[in-house]
Each structure stands twice: as C-alpha cells, then as structure tokens.
C-alpha positions as a printed NumPy array, in Angstrom:
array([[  0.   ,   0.   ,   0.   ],
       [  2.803,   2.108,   0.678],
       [  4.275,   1.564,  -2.358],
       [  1.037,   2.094,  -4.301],
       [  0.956,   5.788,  -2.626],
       [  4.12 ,   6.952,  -3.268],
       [  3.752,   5.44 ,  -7.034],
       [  0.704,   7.545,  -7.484],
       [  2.76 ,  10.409,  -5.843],
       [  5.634,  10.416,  -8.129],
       [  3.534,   9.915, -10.935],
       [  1.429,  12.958, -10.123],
       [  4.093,  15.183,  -9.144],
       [  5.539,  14.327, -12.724],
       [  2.583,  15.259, -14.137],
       [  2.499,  18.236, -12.733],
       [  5.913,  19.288, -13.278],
       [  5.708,  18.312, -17.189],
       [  2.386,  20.561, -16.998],
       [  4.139,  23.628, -15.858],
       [  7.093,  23.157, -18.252],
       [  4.828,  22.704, -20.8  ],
       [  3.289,  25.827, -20.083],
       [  6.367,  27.7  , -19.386],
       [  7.66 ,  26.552, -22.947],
       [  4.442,  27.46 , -24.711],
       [  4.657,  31.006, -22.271],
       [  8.214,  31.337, -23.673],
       [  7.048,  30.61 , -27.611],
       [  3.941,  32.963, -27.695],
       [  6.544,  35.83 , -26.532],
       [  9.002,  34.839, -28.935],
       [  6.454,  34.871, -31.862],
       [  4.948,  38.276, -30.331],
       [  8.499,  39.277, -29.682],
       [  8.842,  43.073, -31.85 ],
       [ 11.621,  41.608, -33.974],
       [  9.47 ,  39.135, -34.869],
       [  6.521,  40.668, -35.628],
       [  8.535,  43.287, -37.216],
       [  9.807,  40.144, -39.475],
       [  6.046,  39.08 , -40.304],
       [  5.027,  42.69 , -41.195],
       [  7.895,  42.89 , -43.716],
       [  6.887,  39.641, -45.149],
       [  3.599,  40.437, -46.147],
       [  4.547,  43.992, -46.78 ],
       [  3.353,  45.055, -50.417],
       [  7.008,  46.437, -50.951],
       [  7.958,  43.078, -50.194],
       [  5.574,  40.962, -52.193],
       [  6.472,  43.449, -55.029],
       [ 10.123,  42.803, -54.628],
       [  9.372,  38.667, -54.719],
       [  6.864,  39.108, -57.708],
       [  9.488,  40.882, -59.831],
       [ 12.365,  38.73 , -58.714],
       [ 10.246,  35.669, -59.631],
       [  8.231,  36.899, -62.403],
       [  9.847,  39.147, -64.273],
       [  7.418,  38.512, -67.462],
       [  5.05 ,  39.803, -65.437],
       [  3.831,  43.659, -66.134],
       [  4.109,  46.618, -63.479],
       [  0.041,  46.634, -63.727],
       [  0.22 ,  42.727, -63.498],
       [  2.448,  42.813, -60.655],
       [  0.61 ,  45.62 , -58.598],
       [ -2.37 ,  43.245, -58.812],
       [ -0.536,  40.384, -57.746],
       [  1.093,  41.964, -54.963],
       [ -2.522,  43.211, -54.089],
       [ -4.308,  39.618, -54.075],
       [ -0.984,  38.195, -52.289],
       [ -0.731,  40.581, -49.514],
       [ -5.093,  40.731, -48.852],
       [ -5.363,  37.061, -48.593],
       [ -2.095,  36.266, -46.833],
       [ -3.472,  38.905, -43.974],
       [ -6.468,  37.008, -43.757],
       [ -4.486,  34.049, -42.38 ],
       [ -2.264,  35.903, -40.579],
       [ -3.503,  34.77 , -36.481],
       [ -3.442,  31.266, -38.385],
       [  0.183,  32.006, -39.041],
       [  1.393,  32.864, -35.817],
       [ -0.825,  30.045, -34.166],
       [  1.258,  27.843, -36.662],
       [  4.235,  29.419, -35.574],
       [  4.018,  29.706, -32.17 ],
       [  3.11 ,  25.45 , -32.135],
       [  6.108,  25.02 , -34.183],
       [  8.47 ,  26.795, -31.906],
       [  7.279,  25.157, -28.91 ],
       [  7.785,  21.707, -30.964],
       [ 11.067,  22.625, -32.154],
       [ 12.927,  24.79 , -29.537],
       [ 13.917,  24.023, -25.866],
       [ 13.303,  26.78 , -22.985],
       [ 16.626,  27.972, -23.381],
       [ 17.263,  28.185, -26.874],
       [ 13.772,  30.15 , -26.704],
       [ 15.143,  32.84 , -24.158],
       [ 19.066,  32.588, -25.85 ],
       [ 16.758,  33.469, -29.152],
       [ 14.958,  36.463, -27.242],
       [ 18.523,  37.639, -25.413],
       [ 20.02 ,  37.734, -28.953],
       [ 17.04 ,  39.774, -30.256],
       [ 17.361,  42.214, -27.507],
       [ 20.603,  43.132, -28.096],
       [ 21.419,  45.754, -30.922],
       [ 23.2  ,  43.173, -33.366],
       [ 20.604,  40.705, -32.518],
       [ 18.038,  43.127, -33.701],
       [ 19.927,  44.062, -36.473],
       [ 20.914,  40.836, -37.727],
       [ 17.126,  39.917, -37.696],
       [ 16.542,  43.625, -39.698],
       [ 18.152,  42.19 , -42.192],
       [ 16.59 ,  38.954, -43.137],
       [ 13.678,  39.862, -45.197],
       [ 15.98 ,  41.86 , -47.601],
       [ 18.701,  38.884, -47.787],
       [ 16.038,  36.549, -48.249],
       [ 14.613,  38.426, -51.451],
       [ 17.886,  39.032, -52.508],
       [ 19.054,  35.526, -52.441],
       [ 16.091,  33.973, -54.004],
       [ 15.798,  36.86 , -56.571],
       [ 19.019,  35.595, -58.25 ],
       [ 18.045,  32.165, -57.47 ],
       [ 14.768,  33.082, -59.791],
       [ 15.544,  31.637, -63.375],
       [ 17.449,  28.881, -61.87 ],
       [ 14.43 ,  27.388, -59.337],
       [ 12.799,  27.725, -62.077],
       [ 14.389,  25.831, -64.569],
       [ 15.055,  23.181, -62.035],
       [ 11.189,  22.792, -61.242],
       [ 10.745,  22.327, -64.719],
       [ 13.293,  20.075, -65.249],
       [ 12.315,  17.832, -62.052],
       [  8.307,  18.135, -63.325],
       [  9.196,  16.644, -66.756],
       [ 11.367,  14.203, -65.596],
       [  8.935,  13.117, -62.356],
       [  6.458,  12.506, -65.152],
       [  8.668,  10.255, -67.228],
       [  9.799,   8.393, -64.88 ],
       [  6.628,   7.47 , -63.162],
       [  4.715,   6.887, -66.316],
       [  7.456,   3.93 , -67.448],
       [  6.651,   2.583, -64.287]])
C-alpha cells in the first residue's frame, strides 16, 4: 500500500511538473512569436514592398500593372491568415525549440546586433532567391518533366 501511494505520488508530481514546463515553454514561444523583432519580421513579409520585390524577382514577365495586382491579391489574402500564421508558428516553436534556446533566441534579439541581424533577413532573403529566380525555375521544370517520365514507365 505504501508503495502504491508513493507510485501515485511520483507519478502525479511528474505530471504536474511536465504541466508547468509545458506551459512555461508554450509562455516562452507565444513571446518569442509576439516578440517586436518578430513581428517586425512578419510585417515585412507580407509587406506590399515586399511581395512586389518577390513578384518581380520571380516573375519578371510579369507587367508593373500585373504585378501591382498580384502583390494586391498576395498581400489581402495572406493577412487574412495571418492569427493562423502565428498560431502555426508559435506550435512550431514550442515543438522545435527548448526553454533555453527560446530565451538565448529572445537575449540575442534584444541586443542591438541581434536586432539588427534579424533587420536584415527579409531583404537577404529576397535578394538571395531573386538571383536564385531563373534557376528554381528551370530546375522545377526540369524535375516536373522528368517526375512525369519516370513514373509513367513505371
């Protein structure tokens, strides 16, 4: 009997610490996702400027009427899902990321190169798959037609 009690002890003081780690960790994700580096980092992303930039990187056929209108449709239905996002987000970071590597990931963005660095992304990321473009591209096409061939002599 004894041992019966302090089984069901241990097991719910486990329970109970895995419960408030659980919800220190998702505590710790929401404020990293809500974090103003990050949000800053959302709001560039589905910036028009930024859509703009992706559309001409990506689609240079297109026109500068054809890409306003893109950049339009892109950046009104990707703020629709926007809570959805950071819901997504905030699940993933919890999944992904310890405690500490959540509050080493807030100290970093608190400090000026931190914030900075982070600054920085949405332009290096447009940059870097601007000149990837043509190239992604070609490769989709290439991996399409050969996909296709492949599994149809199958």
């Amino acid at each position: 009997m004894k041992t019966l009690f302090l089984a069901t002890f241990l097991t719910v003081a486990l329970a109970a610490s895995l419960t408030a780690q659980s919800d220190a960790l998702r505590a710790a994700a929401e404020r990293y996702v809500q974090h103003p580096v990050q949000q800053k980092m959302i709001d560039d992303a589905l910036s028009p400027d930024t859509v703009v930039a992706q559309l001409r990187a990506t689609a240079p056929q297109l026109t500068d009427e054809q890409v306003q209108v893109a950049a339009t449709i892109v950046v009104e239905e990707m703020v629709k899902i926007r809570p959805a996002l950071e819901v997504a987000v905030i699940e993933a970071v919890a999944s992904t990321f310890t405690l500490d590597e959540i509050e080493a990931l807030e100290t970093f963005y608190n400090s000026p190169p931190g914030a900075s660095a982070m600054s920085k992304i949405q332009p290096f990321m447009v940059s870097a798959m601007g000149s990837m473009a043509g190239p992604l591209q070609a490769a989709q096409s290439r991996i399409g037609q050969r996909m296709a061939e492949e599994l149809m002599a199958r």
